[in-house]
C-alpha positions in Angstrom: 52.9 100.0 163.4 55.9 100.2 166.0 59.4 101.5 165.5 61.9 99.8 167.6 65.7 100.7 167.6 68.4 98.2 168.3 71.7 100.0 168.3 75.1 97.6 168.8 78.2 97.9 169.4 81.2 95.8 169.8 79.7 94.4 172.9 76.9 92.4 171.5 73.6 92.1 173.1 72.2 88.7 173.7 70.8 87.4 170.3 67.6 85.9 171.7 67.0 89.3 173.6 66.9 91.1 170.0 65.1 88.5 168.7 62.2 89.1 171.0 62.2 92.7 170.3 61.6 91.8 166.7 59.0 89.5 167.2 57.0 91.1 168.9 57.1 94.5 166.8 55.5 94.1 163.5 58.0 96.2 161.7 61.7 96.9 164.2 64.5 99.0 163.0 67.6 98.2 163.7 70.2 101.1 164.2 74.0 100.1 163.7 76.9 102.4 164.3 80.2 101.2 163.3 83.0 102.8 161.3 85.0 99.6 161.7 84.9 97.1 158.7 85.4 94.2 161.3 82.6 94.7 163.3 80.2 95.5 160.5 81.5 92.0 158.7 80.8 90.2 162.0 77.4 91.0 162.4 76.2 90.8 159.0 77.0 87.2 159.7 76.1 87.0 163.0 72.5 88.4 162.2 72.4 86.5 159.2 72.7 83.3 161.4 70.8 84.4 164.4 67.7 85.5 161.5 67.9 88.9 163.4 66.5 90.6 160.1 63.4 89.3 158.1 61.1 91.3 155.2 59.7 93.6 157.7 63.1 94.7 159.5 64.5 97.9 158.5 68.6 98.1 159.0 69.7 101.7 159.5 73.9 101.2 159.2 75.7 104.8 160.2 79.1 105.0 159.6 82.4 106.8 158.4 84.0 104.2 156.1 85.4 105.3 152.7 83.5 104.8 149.3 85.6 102.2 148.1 85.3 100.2 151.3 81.5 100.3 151.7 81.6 99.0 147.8 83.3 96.4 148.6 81.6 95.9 152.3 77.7 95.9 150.0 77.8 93.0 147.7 79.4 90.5 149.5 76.9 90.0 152.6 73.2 88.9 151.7 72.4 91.5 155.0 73.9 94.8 153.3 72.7 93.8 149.7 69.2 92.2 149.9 67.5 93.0 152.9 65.9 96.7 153.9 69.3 98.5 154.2 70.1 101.9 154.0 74.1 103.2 154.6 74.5 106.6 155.9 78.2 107.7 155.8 78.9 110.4 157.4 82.4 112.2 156.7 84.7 113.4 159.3 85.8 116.6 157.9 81.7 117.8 156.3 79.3 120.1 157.4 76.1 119.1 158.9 73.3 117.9 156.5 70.1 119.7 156.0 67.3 118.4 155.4 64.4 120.3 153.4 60.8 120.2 152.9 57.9 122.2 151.6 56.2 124.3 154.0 53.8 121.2 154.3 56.2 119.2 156.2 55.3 121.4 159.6 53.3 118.2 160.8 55.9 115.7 159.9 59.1 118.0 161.5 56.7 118.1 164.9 55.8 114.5 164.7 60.0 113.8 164.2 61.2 115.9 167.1 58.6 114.2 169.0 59.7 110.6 168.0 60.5 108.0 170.4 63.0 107.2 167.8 66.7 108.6 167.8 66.3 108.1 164.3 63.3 110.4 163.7 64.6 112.7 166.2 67.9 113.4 164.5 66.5 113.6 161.2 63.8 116.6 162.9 67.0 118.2 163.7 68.1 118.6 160.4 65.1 119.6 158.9 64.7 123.1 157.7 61.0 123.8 156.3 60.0 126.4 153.1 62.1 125.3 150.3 59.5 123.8 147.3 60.7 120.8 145.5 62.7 122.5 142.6 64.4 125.2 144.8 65.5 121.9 147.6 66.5 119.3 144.4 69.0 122.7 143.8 70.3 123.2 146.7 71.2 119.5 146.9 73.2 120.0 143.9 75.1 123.5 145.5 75.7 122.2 149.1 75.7 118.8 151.2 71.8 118.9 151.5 68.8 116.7 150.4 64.8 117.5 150.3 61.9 115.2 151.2 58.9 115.4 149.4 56.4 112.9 147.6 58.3 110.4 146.2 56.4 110.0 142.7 56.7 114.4 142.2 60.5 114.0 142.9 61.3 111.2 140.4 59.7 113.4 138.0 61.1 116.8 138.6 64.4 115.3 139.1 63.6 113.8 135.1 62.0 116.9 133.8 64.6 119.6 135.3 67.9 118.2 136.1 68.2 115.3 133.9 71.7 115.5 131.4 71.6 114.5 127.9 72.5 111.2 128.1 69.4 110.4 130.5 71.6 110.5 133.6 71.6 112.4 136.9 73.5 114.1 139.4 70.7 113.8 142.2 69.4 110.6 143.8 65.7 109.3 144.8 65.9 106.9 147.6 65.0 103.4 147.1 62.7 103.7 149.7 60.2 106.2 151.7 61.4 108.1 155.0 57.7 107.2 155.9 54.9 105.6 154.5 52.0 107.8 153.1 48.2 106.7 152.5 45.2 108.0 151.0 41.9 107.4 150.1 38.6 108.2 148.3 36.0 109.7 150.5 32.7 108.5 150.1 29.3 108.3 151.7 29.4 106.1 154.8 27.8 102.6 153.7 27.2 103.3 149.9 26.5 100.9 148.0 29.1 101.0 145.5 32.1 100.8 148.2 32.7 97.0 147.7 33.0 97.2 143.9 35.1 100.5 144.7 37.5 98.7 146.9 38.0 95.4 144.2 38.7 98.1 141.4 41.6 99.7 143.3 42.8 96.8 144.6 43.0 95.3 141.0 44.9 98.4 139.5 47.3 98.1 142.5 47.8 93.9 142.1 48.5 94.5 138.3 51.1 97.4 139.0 49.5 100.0 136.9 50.3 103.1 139.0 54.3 101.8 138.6 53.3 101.2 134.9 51.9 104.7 134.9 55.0 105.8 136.8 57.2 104.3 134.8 55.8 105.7 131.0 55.7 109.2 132.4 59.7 108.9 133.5 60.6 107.9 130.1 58.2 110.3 128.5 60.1 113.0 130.4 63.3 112.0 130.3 63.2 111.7 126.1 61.5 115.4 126.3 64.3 116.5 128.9 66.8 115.5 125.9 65.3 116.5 123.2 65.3 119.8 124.4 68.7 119.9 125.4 70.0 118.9 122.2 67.9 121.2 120.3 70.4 124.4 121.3 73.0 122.3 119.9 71.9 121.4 116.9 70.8 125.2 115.7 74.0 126.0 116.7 75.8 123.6 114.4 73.2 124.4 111.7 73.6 128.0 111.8 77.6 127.2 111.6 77.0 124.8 108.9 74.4 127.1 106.5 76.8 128.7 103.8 77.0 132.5 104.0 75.5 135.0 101.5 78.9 136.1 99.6 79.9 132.7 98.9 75.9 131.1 97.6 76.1 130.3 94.1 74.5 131.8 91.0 71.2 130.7 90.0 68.7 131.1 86.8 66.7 133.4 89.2 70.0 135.4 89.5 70.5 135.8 85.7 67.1 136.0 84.5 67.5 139.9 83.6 70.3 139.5 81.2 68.5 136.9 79.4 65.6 139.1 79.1 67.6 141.6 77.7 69.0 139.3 75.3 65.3 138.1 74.2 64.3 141.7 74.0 67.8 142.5 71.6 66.8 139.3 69.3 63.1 140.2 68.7 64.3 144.2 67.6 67.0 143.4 65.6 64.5 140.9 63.5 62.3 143.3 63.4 65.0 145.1 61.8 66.3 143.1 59.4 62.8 142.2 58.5 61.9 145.9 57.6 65.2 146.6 55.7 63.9 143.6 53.6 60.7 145.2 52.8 61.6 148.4 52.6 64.9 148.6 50.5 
């Protein structure tokens, strides 16, 4: 796989001369830097027209434009809202970004910084290495900052540690991967079995189990995340609510001694009158 970046600005490069790029890269990304809602407008239709960006094109949009623009800017172009976009806005006045990532990431932060893409290369820059996932997901939430790590181990710390009581969040998992990660099963070289191997993980991955899987440990998580959040609450506002000892009410467990008493008093004084009878 190739990474190709196309940056433009307001003097547009022939079309067909992009187009080639594209077509001869299976997967191009294309790298716009605009802060101008004009320009941005023109070529979301001019590639739109010209077919600049198919399934496989990635379009990398850096700008300054203000939240309520870009909301406006997203849904009305098919470009920003259904193809492989991704808006960075960068303010004029913030600090710059840093990027963390488990001590792990020493490979990736080399491979970046030796990118042929600006891209990759900027975002090596910003990395900063040693944080784990729950100590980088919190400095996200103290400063301008976000982590990279597995994509599946975020969704889930994000749902199990930082999740508020009505199931929604302050931090943000990324629609898509920074990069795309493989693995695989090592097994003997020409077993046997590796053919009916291969059709069973290609069937869990056609029906969408690992998503399914995915998806019922998120909910799992994020009802476990609220029920222990509300469970503080609600022994608070029982422990308020419980009546206190001075004010409880009298029961027949309270009284039982007098009525003893009473029982005791009834059987001596018959016994009394009974010998006062007899014995005149």
């Amino acid at each position: 796989m190739s990474n190709d970046v196309v940056s433009s600005t307001y003097d547009m490069v022939p079309l067909h001369n992009v187009i080639q790029v594209r077509q001869v890269t299976w997967c191009s990304m294309a790298v716009v830097v605009s802060q101008e809602p004009e320009f941005l407008t023109a070529f979301a239709e001019w590639s739109l027209k010209g077919r600049l960006l198919v399934w496989s094109t990635r379009l990398v949009v850096v700008t300054r434009l203000l939240l309520p623009q870009l909301q406006a800017l997203l849904p009305t172009y098919w470009t920003f809202s259904m193809m492989n976009t991704v808006f960075l806005n960068v303010e004029k006045k913030s600090s710059i970004i840093t990027v963390t990532m488990p001590d792990y990431g020493e490979s990736f932060l080399k491979y970046f910084r030796r990118s042929n893409s600006p891209l990759f290369i900027a975002l090596g820059n910003l990395m900063e290495l040693g944080p784990n996932a729950v100590e980088g997901l919190q400095r996200a939430l103290r400063a301008k900052e976000a982590h990279v790590s597995g994509r599946r181990y975020l969704k889930y710390q994000v749902a199990d540690k930082f999740g508020n009581e009505d199931g929604t969040n302050r931090l943000y998992v990324g629609r898509e991967t920074v990069f795309p990660g493989h693995s695989g099963w090592p097994i003997p070289h020409d077993a046997p079995y590796s053919e009916q191997l291969d059709n069973s993980i290609m069937a869990v991955l056609e029906a969408g189990l690992y998503e399914k899987w995915t998806s019922d440990i998120l909910a799992k998580t994020i009802m476990e995340r609220k029920r222990r959040l509300r469970q503080p609450q609600q022994g608070d506002h029982q422990k308020d609510s419980a009546p206190k000892k001075s004010s409880q009410s009298l029961t027949i467990t309270h009284t039982q001694g007098a009525f003893i008493l009473l029982l005791l008093g009834l059987i001596l004084s018959t016994i009394t009158f009974a010998a006062e009878m007899k014995f005149p």
